[in-house]
Structures are given as C-alpha cells and as structure tokens.
GUTI-287373 format. One record per residue (C-alpha): x negated, y, z; chain. Coordinates in steps of 0.02 Angstrom, whole numbers, padded with zeros to 5 digits. Layout:
<recs>
REC     east    north       up   chain
REC        X        Y        Z       A
...
</recs>
This chain:
<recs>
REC     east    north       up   chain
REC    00234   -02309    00560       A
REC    00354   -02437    00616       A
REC    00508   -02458    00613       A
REC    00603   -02498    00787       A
REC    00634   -02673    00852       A
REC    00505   -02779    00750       A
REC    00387   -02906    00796       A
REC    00205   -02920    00787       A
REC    00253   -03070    00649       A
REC    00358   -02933    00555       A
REC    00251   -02768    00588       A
REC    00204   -02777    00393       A
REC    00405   -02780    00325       A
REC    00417   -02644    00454       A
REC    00305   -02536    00403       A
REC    00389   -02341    00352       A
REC    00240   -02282    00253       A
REC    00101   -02170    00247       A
REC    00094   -01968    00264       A
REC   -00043   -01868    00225       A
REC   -00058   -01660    00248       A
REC   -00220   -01626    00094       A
REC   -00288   -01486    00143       A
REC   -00177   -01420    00313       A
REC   -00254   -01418    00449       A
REC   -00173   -01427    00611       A
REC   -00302   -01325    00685       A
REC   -00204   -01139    00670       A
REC   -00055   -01139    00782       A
REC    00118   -01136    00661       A
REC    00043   -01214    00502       A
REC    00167   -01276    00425       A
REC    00132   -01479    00377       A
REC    00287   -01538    00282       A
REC    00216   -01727    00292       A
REC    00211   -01713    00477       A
REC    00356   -01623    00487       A
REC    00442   -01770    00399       A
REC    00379   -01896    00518       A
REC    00430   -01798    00679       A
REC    00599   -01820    00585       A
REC    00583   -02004    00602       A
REC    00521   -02006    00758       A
REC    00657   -01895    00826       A
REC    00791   -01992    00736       A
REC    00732   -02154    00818       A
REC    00699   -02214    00619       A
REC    00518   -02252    00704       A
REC    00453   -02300    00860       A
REC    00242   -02301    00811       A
REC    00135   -02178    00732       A
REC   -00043   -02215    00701       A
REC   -00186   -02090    00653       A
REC   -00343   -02065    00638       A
REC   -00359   -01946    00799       A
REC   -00268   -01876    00928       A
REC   -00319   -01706    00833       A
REC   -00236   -01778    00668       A
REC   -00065   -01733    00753       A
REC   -00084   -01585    00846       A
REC   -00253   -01494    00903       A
REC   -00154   -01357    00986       A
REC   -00105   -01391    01164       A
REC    00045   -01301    01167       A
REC    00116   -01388    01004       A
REC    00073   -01560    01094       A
REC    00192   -01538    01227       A
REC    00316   -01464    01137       A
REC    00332   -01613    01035       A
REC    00325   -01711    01197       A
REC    00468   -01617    01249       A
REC    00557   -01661    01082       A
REC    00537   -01835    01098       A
REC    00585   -01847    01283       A
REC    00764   -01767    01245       A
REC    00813   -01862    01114       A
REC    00760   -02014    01212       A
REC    00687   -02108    01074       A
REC    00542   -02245    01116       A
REC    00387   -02199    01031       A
REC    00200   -02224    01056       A
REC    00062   -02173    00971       A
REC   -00102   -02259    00906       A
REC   -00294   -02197    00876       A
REC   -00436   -02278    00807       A
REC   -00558   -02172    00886       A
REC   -00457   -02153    01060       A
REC   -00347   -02259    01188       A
REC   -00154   -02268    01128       A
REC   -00031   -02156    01187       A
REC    00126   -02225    01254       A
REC    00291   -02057    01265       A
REC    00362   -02184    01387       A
REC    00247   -02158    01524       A
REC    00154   -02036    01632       A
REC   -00010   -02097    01597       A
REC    00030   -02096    01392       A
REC    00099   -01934    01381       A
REC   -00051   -01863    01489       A
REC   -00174   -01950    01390       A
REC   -00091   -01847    01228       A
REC   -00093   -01712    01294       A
REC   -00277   -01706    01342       A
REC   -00321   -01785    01169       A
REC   -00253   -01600    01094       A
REC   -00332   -01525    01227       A
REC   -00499   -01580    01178       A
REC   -00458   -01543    00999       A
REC   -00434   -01381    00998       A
REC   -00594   -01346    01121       A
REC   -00666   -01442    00950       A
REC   -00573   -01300    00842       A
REC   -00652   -01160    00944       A
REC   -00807   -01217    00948       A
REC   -00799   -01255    00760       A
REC   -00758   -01104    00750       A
REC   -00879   -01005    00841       A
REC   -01004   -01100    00759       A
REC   -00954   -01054    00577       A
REC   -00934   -00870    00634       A
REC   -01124   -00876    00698       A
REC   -01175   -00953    00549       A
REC   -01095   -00826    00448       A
REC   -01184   -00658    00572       A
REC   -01367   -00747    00553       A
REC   -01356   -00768    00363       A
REC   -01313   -00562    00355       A
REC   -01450   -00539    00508       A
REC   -01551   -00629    00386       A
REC   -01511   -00521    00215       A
REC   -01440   -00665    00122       A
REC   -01308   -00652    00003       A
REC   -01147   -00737    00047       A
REC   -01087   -00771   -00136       A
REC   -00950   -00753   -00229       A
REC   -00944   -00609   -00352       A
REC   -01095   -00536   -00394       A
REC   -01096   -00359   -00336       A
REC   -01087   -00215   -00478       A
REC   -01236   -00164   -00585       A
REC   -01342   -00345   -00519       A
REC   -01336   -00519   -00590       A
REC   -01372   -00687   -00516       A
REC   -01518   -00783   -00577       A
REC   -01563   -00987   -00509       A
REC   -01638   -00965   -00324       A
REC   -01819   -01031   -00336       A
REC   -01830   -01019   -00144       A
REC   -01680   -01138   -00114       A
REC   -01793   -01299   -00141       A
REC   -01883   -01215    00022       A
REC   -01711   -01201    00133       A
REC   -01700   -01023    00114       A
REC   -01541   -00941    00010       A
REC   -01414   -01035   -00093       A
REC   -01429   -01079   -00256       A
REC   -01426   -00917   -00338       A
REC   -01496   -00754   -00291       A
REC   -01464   -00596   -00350       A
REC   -01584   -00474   -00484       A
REC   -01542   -00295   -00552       A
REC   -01439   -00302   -00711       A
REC   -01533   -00224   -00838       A
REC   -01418   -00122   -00916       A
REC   -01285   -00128   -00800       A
REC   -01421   -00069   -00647       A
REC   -01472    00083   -00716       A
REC   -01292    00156   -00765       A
REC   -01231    00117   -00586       A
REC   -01385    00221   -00541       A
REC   -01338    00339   -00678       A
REC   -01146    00361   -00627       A
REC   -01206    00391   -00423       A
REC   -01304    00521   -00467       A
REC   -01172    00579   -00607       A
REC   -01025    00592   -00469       A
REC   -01136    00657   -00329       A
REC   -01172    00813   -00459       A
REC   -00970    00840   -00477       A
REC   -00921    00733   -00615       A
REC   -00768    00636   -00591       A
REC   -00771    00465   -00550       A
REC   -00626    00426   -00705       A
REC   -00784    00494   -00822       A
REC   -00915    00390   -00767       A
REC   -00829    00242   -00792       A
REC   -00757    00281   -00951       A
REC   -00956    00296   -00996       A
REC   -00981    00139   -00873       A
REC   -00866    00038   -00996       A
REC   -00956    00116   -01169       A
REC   -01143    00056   -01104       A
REC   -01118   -00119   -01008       A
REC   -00946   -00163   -01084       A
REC   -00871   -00204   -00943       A
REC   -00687   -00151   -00939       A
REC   -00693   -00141   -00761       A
REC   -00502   -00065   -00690       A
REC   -00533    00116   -00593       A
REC   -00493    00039   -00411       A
REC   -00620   -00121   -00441       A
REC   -00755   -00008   -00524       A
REC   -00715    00120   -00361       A
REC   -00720   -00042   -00218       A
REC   -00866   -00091   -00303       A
REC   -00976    00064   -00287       A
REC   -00929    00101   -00119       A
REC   -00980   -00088   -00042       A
REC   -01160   -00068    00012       A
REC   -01234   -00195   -00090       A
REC   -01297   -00090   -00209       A
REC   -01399   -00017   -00086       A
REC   -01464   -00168   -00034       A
REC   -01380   -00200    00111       A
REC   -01296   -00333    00186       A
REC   -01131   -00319    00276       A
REC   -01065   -00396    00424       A
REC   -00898   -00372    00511       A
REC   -00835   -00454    00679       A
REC   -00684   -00557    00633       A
REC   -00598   -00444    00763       A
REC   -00609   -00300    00666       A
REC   -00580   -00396    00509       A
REC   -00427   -00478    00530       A
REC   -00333   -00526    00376       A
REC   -00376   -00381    00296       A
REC   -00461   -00406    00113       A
REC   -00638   -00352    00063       A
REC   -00558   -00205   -00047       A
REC   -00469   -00148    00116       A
REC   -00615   -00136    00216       A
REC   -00722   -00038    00107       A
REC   -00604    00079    00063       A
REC   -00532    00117    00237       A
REC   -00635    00283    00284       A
REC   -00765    00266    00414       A
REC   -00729    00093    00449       A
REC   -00885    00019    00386       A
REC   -00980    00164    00477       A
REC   -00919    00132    00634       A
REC   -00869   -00045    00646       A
REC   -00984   -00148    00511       A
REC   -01173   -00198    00536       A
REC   -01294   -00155    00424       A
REC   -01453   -00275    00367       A
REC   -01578   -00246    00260       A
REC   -01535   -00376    00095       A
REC   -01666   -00503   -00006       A
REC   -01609   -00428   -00165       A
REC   -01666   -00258   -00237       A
REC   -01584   -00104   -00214       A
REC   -01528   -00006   -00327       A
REC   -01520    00146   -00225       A
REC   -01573    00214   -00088       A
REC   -01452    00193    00068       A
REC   -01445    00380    00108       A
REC   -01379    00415   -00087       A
REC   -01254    00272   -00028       A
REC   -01192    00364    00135       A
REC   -01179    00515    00027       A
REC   -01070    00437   -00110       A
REC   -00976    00352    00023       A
REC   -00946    00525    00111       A
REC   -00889    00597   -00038       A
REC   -00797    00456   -00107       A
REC   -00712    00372    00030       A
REC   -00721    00465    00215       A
REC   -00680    00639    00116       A
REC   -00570    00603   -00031       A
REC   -00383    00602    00088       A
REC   -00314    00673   -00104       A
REC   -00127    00608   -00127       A
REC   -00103    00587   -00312       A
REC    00044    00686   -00356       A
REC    00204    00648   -00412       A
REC    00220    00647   -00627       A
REC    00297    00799   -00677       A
REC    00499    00803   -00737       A
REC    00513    00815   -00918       A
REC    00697    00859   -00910       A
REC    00717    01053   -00805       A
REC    00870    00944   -00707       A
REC    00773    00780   -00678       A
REC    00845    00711   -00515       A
REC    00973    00827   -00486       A
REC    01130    00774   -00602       A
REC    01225    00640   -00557       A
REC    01398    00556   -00632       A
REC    01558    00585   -00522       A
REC    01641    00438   -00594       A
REC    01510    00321   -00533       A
REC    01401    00423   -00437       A
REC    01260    00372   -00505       A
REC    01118    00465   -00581       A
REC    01134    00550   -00741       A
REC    00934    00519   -00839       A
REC    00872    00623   -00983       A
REC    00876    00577   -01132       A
REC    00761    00696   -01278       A
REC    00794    00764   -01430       A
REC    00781    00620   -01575       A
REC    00730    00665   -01747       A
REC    00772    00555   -01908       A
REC    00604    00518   -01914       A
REC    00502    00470   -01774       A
REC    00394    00644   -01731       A
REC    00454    00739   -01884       A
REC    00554    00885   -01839       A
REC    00575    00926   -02034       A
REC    00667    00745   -02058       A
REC    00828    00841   -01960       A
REC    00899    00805   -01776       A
REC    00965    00622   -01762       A
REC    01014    00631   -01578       A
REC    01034    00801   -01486       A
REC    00952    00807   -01286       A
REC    01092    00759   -01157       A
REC    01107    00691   -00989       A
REC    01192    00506   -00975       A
REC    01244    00394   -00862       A
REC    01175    00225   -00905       A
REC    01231    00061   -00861       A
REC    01032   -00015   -00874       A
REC    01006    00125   -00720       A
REC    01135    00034   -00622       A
REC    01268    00151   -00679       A
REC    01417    00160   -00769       A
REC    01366    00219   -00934       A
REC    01531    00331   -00956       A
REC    01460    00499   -00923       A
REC    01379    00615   -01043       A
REC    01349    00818   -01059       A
REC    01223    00899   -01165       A
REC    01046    00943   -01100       A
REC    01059    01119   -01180       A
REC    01192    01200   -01124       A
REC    01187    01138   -00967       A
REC    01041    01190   -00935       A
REC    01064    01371   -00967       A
REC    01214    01359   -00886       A
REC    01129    01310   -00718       A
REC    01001    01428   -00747       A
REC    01115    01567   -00751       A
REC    01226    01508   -00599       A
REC    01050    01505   -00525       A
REC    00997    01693   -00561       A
REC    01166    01743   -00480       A
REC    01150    01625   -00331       A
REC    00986    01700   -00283       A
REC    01022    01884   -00332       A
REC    01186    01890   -00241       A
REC    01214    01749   -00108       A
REC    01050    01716   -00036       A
REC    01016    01836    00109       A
REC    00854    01934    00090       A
REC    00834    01880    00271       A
REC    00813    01702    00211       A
REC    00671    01716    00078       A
REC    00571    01805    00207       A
REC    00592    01669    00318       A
REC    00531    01564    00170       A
REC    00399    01633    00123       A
REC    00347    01644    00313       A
REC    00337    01476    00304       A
REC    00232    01476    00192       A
REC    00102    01580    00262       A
REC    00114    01458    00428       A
REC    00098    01294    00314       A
REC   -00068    01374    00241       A
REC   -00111    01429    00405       A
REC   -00109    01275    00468       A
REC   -00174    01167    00314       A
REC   -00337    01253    00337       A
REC   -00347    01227    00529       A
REC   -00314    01051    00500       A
REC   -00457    01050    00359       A
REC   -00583    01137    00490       A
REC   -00556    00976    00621       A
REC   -00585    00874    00478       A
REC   -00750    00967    00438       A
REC   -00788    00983    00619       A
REC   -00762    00780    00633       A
REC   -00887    00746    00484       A
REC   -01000    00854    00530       A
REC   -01000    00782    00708       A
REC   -01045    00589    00636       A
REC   -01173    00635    00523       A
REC   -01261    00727    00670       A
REC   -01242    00558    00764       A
REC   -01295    00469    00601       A
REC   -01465    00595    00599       A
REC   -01489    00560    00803       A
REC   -01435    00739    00833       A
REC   -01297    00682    00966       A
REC   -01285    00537    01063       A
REC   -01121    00413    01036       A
REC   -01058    00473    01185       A
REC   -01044    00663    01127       A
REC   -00996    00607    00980       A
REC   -00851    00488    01033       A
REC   -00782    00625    01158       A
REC   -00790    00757    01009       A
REC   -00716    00631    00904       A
REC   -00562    00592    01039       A
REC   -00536    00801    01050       A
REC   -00532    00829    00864       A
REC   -00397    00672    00824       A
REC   -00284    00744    00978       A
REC   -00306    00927    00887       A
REC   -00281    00840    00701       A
REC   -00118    00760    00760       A
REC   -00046    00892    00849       A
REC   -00081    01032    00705       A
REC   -00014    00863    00580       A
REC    00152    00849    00672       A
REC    00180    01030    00692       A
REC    00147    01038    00490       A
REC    00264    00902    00480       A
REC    00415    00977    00569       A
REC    00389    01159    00491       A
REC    00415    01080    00315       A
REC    00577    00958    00350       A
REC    00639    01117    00392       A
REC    00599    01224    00260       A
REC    00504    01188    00061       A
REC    00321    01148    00019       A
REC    00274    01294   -00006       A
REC    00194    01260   -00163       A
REC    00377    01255   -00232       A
REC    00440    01435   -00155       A
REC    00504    01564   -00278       A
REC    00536    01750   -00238       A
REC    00644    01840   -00350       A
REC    00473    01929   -00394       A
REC    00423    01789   -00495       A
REC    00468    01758   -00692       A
REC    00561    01602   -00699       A
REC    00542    01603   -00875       A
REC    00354    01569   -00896       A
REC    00349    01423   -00771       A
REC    00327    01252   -00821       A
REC    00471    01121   -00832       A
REC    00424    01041   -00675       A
REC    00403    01195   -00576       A
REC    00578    01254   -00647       A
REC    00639    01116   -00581       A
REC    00554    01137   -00406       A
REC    00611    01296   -00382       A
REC    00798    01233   -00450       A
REC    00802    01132   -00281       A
REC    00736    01246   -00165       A
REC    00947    01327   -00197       A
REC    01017    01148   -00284       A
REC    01069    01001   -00198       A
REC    01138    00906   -00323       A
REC    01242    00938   -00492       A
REC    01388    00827   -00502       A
REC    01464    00819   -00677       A
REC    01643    00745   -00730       A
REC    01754    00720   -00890       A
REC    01876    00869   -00912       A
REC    02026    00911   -01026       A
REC    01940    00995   -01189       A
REC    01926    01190   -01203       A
REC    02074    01216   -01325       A
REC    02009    01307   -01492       A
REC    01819    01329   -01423       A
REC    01677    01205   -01479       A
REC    01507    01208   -01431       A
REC    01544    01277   -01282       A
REC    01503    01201   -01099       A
REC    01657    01177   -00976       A
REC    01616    01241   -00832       A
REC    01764    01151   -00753       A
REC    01664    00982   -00789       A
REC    01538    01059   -00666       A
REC    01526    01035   -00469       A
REC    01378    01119   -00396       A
REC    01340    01090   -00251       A
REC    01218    01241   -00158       A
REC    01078    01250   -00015       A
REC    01164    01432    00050       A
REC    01115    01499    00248       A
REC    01049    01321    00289       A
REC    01205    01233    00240       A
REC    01280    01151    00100       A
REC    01404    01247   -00004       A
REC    01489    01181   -00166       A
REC    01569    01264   -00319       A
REC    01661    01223   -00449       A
REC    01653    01329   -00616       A
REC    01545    01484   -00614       A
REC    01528    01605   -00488       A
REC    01581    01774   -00541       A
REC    01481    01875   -00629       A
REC    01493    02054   -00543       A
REC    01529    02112   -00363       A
REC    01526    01985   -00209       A
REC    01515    01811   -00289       A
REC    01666    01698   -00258       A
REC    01618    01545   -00191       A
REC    01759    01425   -00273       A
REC    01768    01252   -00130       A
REC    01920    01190   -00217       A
REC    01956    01102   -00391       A
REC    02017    01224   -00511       A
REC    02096    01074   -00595       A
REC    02189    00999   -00460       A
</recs>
C-alpha cells in the first residue's frame, strides 16, 4: 500500500506495509480478517490510495462483500485503486475499474463453489469406495502402515481388529443386547483393554457403524455444523439420512447386531435421567425473608469426621449463605423445623384440603398414565413401522405416510400430556391421605411436601421468654397450595375444629 500523493520516484518511502490473514480465508461470507479489516481502515480514511494483492480473490471472493466495499469507498470519496499480479488493475475511480472488481469476486467465488463441490465429491467417492477417512481410530480396531498406499489406494494407515480391545467390543454388544447395562460393560471394558474411556465417548463410539464395517457418509445438508457425536446419537438420523458402504477394514460385527444395538441404544432409549434426590426433607422450599434468598442444608457434624460416638460438633440447620448469593444472616434448626412442617402438613391435608380436590388429583393421574402408554404405543407402532421398511415389508412410501400419522398423533397426545400436568402434579409425586408418610423416603417426603407447600419463608423473631429448645412458630410464614390458589399463614394452624387460616403478622 501507498500512501496518497507520492511519486513513482518516492513509491518506496511511501510504502504503508504489508498485511497478511494466515489461515482466513475470504471464501465464507462474514469471516472475520482483522488484517484486512485494518487496511479497509486505511483505505477508508484516505491514509492509502493503492492496495496490491496477489488476486482479485485475495480481497473478497464473495460478490456481495465486493460491492459493499465499493460502496464504502465511493462515500467516503477517497481515491483508491487496486493492483493484481495475476489480473488487470482495478481503478474505484471509474466505471470500467469498479466493474472489473467486481467481476474479479465474481469469478472467485464460482472458484469457491466449485472448490467446493469438488472436495465434497471427493469426500462421497472415498466412503462409496469403503475407505477410511482418518482421524481417530474407531473403538475396539487399531491402525497399522497401509501397504496398499504405495499402489494409490488408501492413506497411509489402514485399520486391523485390536486384539484385545476387538473381542471385548464384541463381548460388551452381545453383553448389552442380553440386558446388561451399558455402565457395566464398560466398567469391564476399562478392566480388560485399559482404556479409561468416559461413558458418553465409550457410548458415541459403539453406536458409529464402524465397527460393523461400514462406512458412513452424510450430505453436508443434513450435516451442518453439527459434530460427529451429534449425529450418531440423534435417533434415526443415521437410518434415514446417512449412506451406508461396505468398509476395507474388518468388521467386528455383523451389521444387523449393529441395527439392533443401535435400536436399543439410541432410537429407543428417550430415558431422562432424573433429578438427584434432596437430602434435606425441605430442600428447595425454605427461603430467608431478610434476603430472600434460599435457605441450603446443612447436616449433622460429628467431632470426628463419620464417628457418631466422638459427640455432635454441629447440629443440622437451614442457613442462609452468603457463597449462595445470600445474605448469610438467617439460620433455624433442621429438626424442629422439620417436624414442625410436618405437622402443619398433616392438619393442612386432614382439614383444609377439600376431598373434592384429591379426587381430582388422583384423576389426573389415571389420565397422565392413560396417556403415557398411548404415547408409548405410537412409539412402538413407529419402530415397528421402519424395521418393516428396513426388512422390505413396506415400501418408503407406506412407511413415510405411517410415519407423518404417528408424529401428528405423538404430538398431539405430547401436548395434551403437557397441559394436564402444568395444571396439576406428576403423578409420580401424588399422596392420598391413605398413604404412610412416615415410611417414604426423604425425597419423596419432600415431593409430596410441595404438592400442598409453596414455599417456607423463615425470619428472626423476639425469643420465646422462659422456653428453650423450642421452635417459634412466629419465625414461620408458610405459604400453602389451598383450592388452586395460594394461601399463607403465619404460626400454626389450630389444632382442633375448622383450621384458622392466620393472613396477617401476629407480630405486627
């Protein structure tokens, strides 16, 4: 680059420097190219009135780009002119210059497309062909020197059955197919090979088809930017999107086994891991009024670490902490709040709850099983429909019609499921007064706790004169899921007759 207003006797003292992009190209549209970028600053500043490159395509090889920074240079009315060594010049103060630009980005990005198109052939005749595409070497095989490259044929590796590692992929296939879990076999997986492969990469890695041989090729359409691990795990999406070729390695299994642990592993397995359950019976639910933050758990702590015998160094409470955001002035004790709760809860359900309303919970829960299992027959229906396809039993176009009818059924029977529980409980979390609280787990205690709580909101409170060890209830706001609304109480409700619901503080 030059700067403006020198000779061809000064061109050298003019001279701005030189900018190089490593490794950008300018061949996707909104790269971003801080070198280039920091010339167009020159250029648009007037600091410069000659670029030279290589290429027209150096600059831009999108057309639109090319005119936009034709545009730029236009309004801010700034001489400049451009110079190739493989092309005439191009001259931004004239017709002919700025046409000649633009048709030099023209014909680079026909260049791009065809480079393009030419590297995604390349890329569907080596799978058409079975040849590996490199990279990692695919579980239970290892790669050996290619004595067929000297020949033209395959890189410079190619791949052989591991012999350890082949046979307990084998192994754990025919291990999870018989109803082990998967979390087994590679715990064994790890023991023989020693690979300390994670769960999801050991999982990715059994369901890509190379260990059946098979080589895998997917338009860049259906691709996208969407990793290898995405693909293989999305269910279905290899089955009815990728293309299948037979490989030049060995296979370690046969490629109906492979459909089979696909099925089961991928297009069937739509488990949601669950949530881990509450150690604390009011996880979630307290929360400081002075901060309004939430109140965590904190356990018993014994002298010694795991020794109940050493005697009790810290007593279980609920705290507000300032490392949760909060601020860490609020404490109560786990105990006694806890029975406390429980108790308001007894009365709650005994006495305020309408009889009306559990039956119209546990309604609900007859219509979310009712329609779980409908749900689970389209699924079965769906499956059942592709491996006929799969086995030539139906043609594609039975199939995709079948397929269309069952995903308009699934979504419908989905978003009915959906409203009926926003308005009501899972109904794995209902409790009828028929059931004994008392032998229930923590975490279903606590599901049950906020099918009736909405929150428990606790505050400091003058001391009970002359009583110790004994909760305030006055500390407590409670605040209640009665008749569909919210209802709040402060203290306990009353023990006998018609429960008083308290909406006012006592100690105001």
């Amino acid at each position: 680059m030059h700067y403006p207003n020198t000779s061809d006797d000064t061109r050298l003292g003019g001279y701005r420097g030189g900018f190089a992009d490593n490794n950008l190209s300018a061949a996707k549209a909104g790269t971003k190219r801080p070198a280039w970028e920091a010339v167009e600053r020159l250029a648009l500043s007037g600091a410069v009135n000659s670029i030279v490159a290589y290429a027209p395509d150096r600059i831009h090889r999108q057309p639109h780009e090319m005119l936009a920074f034709i545009k730029r240079v236009r309004d801010a009315g700034n001489p400049l002119k451009l110079h190739f060594v493989t092309s005439s010049d191009a001259d931004f103060n004239s017709i002919d210059g700025r046409v000649m630009a633009g048709i030099g980005s023209i014909l680079g990005g026909a260049e791009t497309e065809r480079m393009t198109q030419r590297i995604r052939d390349k890329k569907k005749t080596h799978a058409e062909d079975g040849r590996w595409n490199g990279g990692r070497v695919p579980i239970g095989y290892m790669a050996i020197p290619n004595d067929e490259a000297v020949t033209g044929f395959g890189g410079k590796l190619r791949l052989v059955p591991h012999p350890v590692a082949g046979p307990e992929v084998v192994r754990v296939i025919d291990d999870y197919l018989s109803g082990e879990s998967l979390m087994k076999c590679l715990k064994r997986f790890r023991e023989v090979t020693g690979e300390q492969r994670e769960y999801t990469s050991f999982k990715v890695s059994l369901a890509s088809p190379s260990i059946a041989g098979l080589r895998m090729h997917l338009s860049q359409e259906v691709r996208g930017n969407r990793r290898t691990n995405e693909l293989v795990t999305t269910p279905s999406l290899l089955e009815n999107e990728a293309g299948f070729h037979p490989g030049t390695w060995e296979p370690l299994i046969s490629e109906k086994k492979w459909r089979a642990f696909r099925d089961k592993l991928i297009n069937t397995s739509d488990r949601k891991r669950g949530k881990r359950p509450t150690l604390s019976l009011l996880g979630g639910m307290v929360f400081c009024m002075n901060c309004g933050g939430p109140m965590g758990y904190d356990g018993i702590k014994y002298k010694v670490d795991g020794d109940p015998e050493s005697g009790i160094h810290r007593y279980p409470n609920y705290r507000c902490s300032d490392s949760n955001h909060g601020c860490g002035k609020m404490r109560i004790g786990a105990v006694k709040l806890e029975e406390f709760i429980v108790d308001e809860f007894v009365k709650m359900l005994n006495r305020v709850v309408p009889d009306e309303q559990l039956q119209r919970i546990n309604d609900n829960a007859a219509e979310i099983v009712a329609l779980e299992t409908r749900i689970q027959k389209v699924t079965d229906d769906l499956l059942r429909a592709y491996k006929d396809l799969r086995d030539d039993v139906i043609t594609t176009d039975v199939y995709n019609a079948v397929r269309a009818t069952d995903e308009a059924t699934k979504k419908r029977l989905q978003d009915e499921l959906s409203d009926l529980r926003l308005s009501n409980v899972d109904f794995e979390n209902l409790m009828s007064l028929n059931e004994v609280f008392n032998g229930l787990s923590v975490s279903k205690k606590n599901a049950r706790l906020r099918i009736v709580i909405d929150r428990i909101a606790v505050r400091k409170a003058p001391p009970m004169v002359g009583i110790k060890n004994i909760l305030n209830p006055h500390r407590l706001k409670v605040v209640w899921r009665v008749n569909g609304g919210l209802t709040e109480t402060w203290g306990s409700l009353t023990s006998a007759g018609t429960p008083l619901l308290v909406s006012r503080d006592p100690l105001a």
